[in-house]
C-alpha positions in Angstrom: 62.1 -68.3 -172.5 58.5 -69.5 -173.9 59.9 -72.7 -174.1 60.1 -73.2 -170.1 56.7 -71.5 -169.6 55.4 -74.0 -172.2 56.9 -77.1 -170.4 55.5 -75.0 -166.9 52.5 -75.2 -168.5 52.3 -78.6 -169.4 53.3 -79.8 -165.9 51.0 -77.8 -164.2 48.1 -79.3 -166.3 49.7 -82.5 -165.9 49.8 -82.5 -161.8 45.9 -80.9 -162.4 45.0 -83.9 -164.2 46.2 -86.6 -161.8 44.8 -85.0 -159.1 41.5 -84.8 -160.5 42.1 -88.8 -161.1 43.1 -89.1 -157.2 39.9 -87.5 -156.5 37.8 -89.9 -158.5 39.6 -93.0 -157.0 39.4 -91.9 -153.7 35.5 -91.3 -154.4 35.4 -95.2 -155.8 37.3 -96.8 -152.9 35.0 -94.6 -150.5 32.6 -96.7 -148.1 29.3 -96.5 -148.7 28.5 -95.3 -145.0 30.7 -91.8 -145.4 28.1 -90.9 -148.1 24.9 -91.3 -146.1 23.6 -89.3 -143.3 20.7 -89.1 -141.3 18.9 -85.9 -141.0 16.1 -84.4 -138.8 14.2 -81.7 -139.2 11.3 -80.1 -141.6 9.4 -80.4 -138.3 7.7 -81.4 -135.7 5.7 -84.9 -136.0 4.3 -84.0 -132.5 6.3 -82.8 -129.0 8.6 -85.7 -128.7 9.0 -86.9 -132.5 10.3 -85.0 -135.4 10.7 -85.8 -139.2 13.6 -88.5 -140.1 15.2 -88.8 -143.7 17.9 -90.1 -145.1 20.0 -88.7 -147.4 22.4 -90.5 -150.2 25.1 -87.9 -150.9 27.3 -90.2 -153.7 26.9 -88.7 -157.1 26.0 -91.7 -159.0 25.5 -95.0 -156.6 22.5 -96.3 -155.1 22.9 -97.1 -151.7 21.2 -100.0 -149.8 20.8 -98.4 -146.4 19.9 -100.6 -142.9 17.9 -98.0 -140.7 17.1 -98.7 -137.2 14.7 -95.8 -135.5 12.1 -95.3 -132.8 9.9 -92.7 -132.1 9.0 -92.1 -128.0 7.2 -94.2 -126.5 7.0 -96.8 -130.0 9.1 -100.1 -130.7 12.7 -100.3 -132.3 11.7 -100.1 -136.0 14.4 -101.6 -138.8 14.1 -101.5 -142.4 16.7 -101.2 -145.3 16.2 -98.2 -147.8 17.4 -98.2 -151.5 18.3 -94.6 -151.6 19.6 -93.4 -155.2 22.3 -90.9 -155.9 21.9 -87.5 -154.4 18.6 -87.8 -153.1 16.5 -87.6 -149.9 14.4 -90.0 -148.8 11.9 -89.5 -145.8 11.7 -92.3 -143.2 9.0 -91.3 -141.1 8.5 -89.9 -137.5 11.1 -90.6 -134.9 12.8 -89.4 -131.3 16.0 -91.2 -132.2 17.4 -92.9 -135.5 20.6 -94.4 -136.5 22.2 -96.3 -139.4 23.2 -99.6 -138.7 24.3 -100.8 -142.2 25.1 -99.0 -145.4 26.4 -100.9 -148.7 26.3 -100.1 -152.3 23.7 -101.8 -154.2 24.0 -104.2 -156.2 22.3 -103.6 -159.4 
């Protein structure tokens, strides 16, 4: 009997193991857009206009990010962001903002 709970064992660990792999692959054949997000708030810039960052959610992958935003009543701004792993980088003031590009960097 401790023999088949020892081989239930080592299954169980087994199927634990590849699907902690699956999770890792799946995490290296991501895009680089499903890990960035843009993000407003930490308040108000003025009435129209409110705080704009950018956030790089991939554990440990810069992220070369093309960001195109405008704050009301201001010109279509575009710039591209190097944004490392897990941080949050503030763009600026702005009524609207959107990501236009995201790759991983290169370097």
């Amino acid at each position: 009997m401790a023999k088949i709970w020892e081989i239930a064992a080592a299954c169980c660990l087994g199927i634990v193991a590849i699907s902690g792999a699956g999770a890792t692959w799946a995490t290296e054949n991501a895009e680089a857009s499903s890990f960035v997000t843009i993000r407003f708030d930490g308040g108000a810039c003025d009435e129209r206009n409110t705080r704009v960052w950018l956030v790089n959610d991939h554990t440990y992958k810069t992220i070369a990010t093309t960001v195109r935003w405008r704050a009301a009543g201001g010109k279509d701004l575009s710039e591209e962001f190097f944004v490392s792993p897990q941080t949050v980088k503030e763009i600026g003031c702005a009524a609207e903002a959107a990501i236009v590009e995201a790759k991983f960097a290169d370097f």
